[in-house]
C-alpha positions as CSV (number, residue, x, y, z in Angstrom):
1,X,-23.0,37.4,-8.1
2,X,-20.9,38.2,-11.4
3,X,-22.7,40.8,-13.9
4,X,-24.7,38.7,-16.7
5,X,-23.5,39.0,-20.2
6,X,-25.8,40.4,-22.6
7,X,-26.4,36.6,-23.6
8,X,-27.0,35.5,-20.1
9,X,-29.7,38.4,-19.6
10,X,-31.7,37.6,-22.9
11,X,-31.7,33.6,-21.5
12,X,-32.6,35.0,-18.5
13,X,-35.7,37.4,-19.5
14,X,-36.9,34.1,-21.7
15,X,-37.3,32.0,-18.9
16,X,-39.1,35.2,-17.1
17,X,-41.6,34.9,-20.1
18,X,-41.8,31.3,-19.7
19,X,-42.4,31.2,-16.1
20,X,-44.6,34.5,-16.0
21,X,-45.9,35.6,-19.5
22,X,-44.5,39.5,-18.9
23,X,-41.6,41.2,-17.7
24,X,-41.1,44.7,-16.8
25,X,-38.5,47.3,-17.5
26,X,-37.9,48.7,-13.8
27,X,-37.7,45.0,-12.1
28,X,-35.3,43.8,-14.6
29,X,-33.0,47.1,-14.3
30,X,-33.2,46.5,-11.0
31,X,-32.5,42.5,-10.9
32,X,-29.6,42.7,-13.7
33,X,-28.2,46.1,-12.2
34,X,-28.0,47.6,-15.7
35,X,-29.6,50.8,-17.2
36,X,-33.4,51.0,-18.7
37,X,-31.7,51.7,-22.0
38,X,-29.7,48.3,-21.7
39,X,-33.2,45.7,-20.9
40,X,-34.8,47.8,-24.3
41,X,-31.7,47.0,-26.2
42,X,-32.1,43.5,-25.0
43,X,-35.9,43.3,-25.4
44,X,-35.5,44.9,-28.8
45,X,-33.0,42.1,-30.1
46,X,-35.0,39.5,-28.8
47,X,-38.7,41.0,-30.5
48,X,-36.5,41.2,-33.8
49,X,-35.8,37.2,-33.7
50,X,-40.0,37.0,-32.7
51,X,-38.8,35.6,-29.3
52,X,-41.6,38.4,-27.5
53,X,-43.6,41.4,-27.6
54,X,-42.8,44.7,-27.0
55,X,-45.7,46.6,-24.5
56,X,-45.2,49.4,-22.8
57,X,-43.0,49.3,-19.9
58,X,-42.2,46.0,-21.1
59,X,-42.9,42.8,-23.0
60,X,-45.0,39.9,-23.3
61,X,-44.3,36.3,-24.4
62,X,-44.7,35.6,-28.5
63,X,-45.7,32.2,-27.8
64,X,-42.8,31.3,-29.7
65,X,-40.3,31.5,-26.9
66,X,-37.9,28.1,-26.7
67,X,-37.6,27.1,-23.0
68,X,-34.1,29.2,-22.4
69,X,-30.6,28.0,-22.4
70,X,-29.9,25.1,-19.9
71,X,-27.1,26.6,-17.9
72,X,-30.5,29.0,-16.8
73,X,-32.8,26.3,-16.5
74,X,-30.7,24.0,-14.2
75,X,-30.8,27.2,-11.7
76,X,-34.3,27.4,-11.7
77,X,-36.1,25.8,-8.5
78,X,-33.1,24.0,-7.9
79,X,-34.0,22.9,-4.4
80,X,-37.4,21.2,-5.6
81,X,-35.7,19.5,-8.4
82,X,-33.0,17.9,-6.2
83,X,-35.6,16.4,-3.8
84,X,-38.0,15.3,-7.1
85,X,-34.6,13.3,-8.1
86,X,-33.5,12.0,-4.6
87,X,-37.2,10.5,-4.9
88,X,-37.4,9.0,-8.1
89,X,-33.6,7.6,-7.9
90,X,-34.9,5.2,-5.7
91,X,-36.5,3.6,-8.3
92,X,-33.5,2.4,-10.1
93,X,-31.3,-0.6,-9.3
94,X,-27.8,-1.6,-10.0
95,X,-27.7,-2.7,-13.4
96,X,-31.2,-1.4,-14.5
97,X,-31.7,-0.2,-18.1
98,X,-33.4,3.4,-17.8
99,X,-34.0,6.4,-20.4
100,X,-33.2,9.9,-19.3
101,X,-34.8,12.9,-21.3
102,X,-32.6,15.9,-21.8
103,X,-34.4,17.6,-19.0
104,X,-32.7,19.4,-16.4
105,X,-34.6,17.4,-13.6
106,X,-33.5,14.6,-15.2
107,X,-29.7,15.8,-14.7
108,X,-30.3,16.3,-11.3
109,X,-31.8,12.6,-11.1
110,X,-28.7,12.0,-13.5
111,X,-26.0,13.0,-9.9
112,X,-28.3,11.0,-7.9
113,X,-27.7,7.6,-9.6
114,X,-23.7,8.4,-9.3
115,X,-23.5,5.6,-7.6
116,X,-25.0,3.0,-9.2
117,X,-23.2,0.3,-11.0
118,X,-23.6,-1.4,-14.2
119,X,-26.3,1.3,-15.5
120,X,-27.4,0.9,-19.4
121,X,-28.7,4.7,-19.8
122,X,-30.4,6.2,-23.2
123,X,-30.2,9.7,-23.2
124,X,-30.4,12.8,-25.8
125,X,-28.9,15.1,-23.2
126,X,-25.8,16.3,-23.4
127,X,-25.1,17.2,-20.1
128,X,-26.4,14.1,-19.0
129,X,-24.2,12.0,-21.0
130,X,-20.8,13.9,-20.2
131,X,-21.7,13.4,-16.5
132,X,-22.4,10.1,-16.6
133,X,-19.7,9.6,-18.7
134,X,-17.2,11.1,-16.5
135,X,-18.7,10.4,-12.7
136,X,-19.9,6.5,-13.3
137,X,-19.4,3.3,-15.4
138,X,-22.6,3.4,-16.7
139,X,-22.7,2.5,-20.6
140,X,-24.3,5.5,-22.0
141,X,-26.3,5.5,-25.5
142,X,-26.8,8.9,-27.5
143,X,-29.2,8.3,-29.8
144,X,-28.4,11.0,-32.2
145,X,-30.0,13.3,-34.2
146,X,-30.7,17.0,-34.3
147,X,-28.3,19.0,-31.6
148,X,-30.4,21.8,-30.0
149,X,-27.8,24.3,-28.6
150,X,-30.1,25.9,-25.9
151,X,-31.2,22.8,-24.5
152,X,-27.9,20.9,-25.2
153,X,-30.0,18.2,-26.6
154,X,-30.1,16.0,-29.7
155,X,-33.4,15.5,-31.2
156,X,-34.9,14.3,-34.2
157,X,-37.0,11.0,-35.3
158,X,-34.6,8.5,-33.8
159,X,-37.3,5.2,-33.6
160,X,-36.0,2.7,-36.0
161,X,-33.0,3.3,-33.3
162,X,-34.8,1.9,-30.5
163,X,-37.0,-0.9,-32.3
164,X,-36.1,-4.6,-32.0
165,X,-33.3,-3.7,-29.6
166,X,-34.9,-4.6,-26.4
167,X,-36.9,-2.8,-23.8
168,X,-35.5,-0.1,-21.5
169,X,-36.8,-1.0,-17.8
170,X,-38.0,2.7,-16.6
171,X,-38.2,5.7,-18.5
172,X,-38.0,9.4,-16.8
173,X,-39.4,12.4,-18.6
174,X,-39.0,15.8,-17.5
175,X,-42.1,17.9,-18.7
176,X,-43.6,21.7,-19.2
177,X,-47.4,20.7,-18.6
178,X,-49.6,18.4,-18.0
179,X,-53.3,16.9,-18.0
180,X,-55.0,13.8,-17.6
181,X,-56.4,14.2,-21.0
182,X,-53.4,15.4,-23.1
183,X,-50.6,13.8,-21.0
184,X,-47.5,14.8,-21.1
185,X,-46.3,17.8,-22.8
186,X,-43.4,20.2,-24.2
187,X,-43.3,23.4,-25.8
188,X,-40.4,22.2,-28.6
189,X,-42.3,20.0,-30.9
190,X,-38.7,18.7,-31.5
191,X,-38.1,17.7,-28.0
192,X,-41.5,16.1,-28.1
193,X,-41.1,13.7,-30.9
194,X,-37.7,12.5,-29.4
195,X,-39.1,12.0,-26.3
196,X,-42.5,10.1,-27.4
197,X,-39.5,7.9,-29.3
198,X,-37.9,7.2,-26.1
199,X,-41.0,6.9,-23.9
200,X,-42.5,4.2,-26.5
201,X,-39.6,1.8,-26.0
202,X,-39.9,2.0,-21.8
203,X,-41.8,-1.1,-20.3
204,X,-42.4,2.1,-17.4
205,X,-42.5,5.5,-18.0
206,X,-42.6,8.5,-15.0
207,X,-42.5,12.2,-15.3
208,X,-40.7,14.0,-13.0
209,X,-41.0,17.7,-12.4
210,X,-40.9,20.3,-10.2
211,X,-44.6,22.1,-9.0
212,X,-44.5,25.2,-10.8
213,X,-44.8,22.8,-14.2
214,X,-47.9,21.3,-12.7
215,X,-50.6,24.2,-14.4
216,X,-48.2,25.3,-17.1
217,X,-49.4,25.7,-20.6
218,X,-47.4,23.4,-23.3
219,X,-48.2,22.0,-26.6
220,X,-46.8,18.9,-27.8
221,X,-48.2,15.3,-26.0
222,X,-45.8,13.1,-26.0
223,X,-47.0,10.4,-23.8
224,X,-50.8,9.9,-23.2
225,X,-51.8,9.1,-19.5
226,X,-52.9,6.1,-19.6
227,X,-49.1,5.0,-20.4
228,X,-47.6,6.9,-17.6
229,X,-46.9,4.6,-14.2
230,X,-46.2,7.6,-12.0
231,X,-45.6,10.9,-11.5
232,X,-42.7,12.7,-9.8
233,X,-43.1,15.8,-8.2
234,X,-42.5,18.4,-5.1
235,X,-44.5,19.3,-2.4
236,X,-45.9,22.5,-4.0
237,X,-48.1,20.6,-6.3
238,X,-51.7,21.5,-6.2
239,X,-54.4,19.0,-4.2
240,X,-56.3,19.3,-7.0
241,X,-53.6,18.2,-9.2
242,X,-52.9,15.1,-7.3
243,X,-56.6,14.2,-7.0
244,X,-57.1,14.5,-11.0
245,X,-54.1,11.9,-11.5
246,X,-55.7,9.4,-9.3
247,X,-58.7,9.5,-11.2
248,X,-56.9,8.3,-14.2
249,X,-55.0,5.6,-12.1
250,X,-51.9,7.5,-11.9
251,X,-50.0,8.3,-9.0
252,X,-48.3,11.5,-8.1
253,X,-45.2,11.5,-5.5
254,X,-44.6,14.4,-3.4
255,X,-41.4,15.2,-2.3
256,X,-40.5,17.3,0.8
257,X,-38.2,20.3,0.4
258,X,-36.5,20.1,3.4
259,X,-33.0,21.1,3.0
260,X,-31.1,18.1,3.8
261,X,-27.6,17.5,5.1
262,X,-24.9,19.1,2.9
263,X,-27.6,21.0,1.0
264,X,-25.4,23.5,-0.9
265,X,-26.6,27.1,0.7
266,X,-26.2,29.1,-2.8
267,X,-28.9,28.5,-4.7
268,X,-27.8,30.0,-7.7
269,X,-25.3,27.1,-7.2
270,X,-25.0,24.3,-10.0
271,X,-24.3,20.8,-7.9
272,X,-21.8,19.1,-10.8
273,X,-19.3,16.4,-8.9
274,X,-15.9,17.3,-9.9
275,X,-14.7,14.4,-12.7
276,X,-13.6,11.5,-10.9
277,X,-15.1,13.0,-7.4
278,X,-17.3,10.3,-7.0
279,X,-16.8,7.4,-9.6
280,X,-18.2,3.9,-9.1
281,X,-15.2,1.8,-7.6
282,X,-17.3,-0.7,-4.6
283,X,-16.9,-4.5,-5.3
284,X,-20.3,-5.8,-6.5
285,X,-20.8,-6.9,-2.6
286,X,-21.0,-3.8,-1.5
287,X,-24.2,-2.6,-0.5
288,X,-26.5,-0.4,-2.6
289,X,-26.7,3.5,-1.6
């Protein structure tokens, strides 16, 4: 693995605080293969811009941390996020009109649905958009706003752009908590509003999500429970969990995270088609994937 750039480490000890709450000194010398004086330079820049908290021997989230640059986020729990979106692309038809959120589960869904023909896909993700752009003949709707460089997103109030033009079928939401009571959540109040835009113009709307989001801490509802029609999710996800959803009428899939045939063995490994690798080019009789 290449040495991280001083950019890459500080998107790297974010989503650390994100996942943890804390990181140390000594592991991340260790992990990044740089010197002690190095992480403090780094944890020093990042305390000056409020990102975290300096303790000793380390530092502690701000509360104010975004959720990390997306090239990091795509990496993390890759293998559950690829079986969440092998799941929840069964969902979705030939021809179907879905929304995708700027999530990075929702990219991975996103290279599941390669294949399908005839899409109509609303997205504020970037990423999302280029691929679909470049691997299928989807048509693809950005609906503008706001462009958020970590998350490669656009965001912003973008309703009176989805009102009076017709329902999208299924909606899929990639999240960073969630509870029966408060729904659906994200940390970027931004990312929020765009998203409880999007999820109000679905006729469904499912959250998809790997297991380590399942007792996260997040602030911003942006879809109450009793409008989600499923829930999306590895097998890591607490019983308890599960059992809490069905008490509200919602149910949670699990999906197994067996590596499958042609499961990439890096896991550090981004799995982006090459353009034109795998573009839609079946006669309508052929048969669905």
């Amino acid at each position: 693995m290449r040495p991280l750039d001083e950019f890459e480490r500080e998107q790297a000890i974010l989503l650390d605080l994100e996942v943890s709450g804390r990181v140390m000194v000594n592991e991340l010398t260790e992990r990044f293969g740089v010197s002690a004086v190095t992480i403090r330079k780094d944890l020093g820049a990042l305390e000056r811009r409020d990102l975290l908290l300096r303790v000793r021997g380390g530092a502690v989230s701000s509360g104010q941390t975004d959720e990390g640059a997306w090239t990091m986020r795509v990496r993390h729990s890759r293998q559950a996020k690829r079986a969440v979106a092998r799941a929840a692309a069964e969902l979705v038809a030939h021809g179907d009109v879905i929304a995708l959120d700027s999530s990075t589960t929702c990219y991975h869904l996103a290279l599941e649905l390669v294949t399908r023909r005839n899409l109509v896909v609303i997205t504020n993700g970037l990423r999302t958009a280029t691929l679909l752009m470049e691997q299928t003949n989807a048509m693809v709707l950005l609906p503008g706003g706001v462009l958020r460089r970590a998350a490669e997103s656009l965001v912003g109030p973008i309703g009176d752009l989805l009102t009076g033009r017709g329902r999208i079928q299924k909606g899929f939401f990639g999240l960073v908590g969630l509870s029966p009571k408060h729904g659906l959540m994200d940390i970027s109040a931004e990312e929020s509003q765009t998203k409880a835009f999007m999820a109000g113009a679905c006729d469904q709307v499912y959250g998809v999500f790997d297991s380590s989001k399942a007792e996260r801490f997040a602030l911003h509802p942006f879809v109450t429970a009793d409008r989600v029609t499923g829930l999306y999710t590895d097998e890591g996800v607490p019983a308890h969990v599960v059992a809490d959803w069905a008490e509200v009428g919602v149910p949670v899939h699990r999906a197994a995270l067996s590596t499958g045939v042609g499961e990439p063995a890096d896991a550090d490994s981004i799995p982006v088609p090459e353009p034109g690798s795998r573009r839609t080019g079946r006669s309508p009789e052929a048969g669905a994937p």
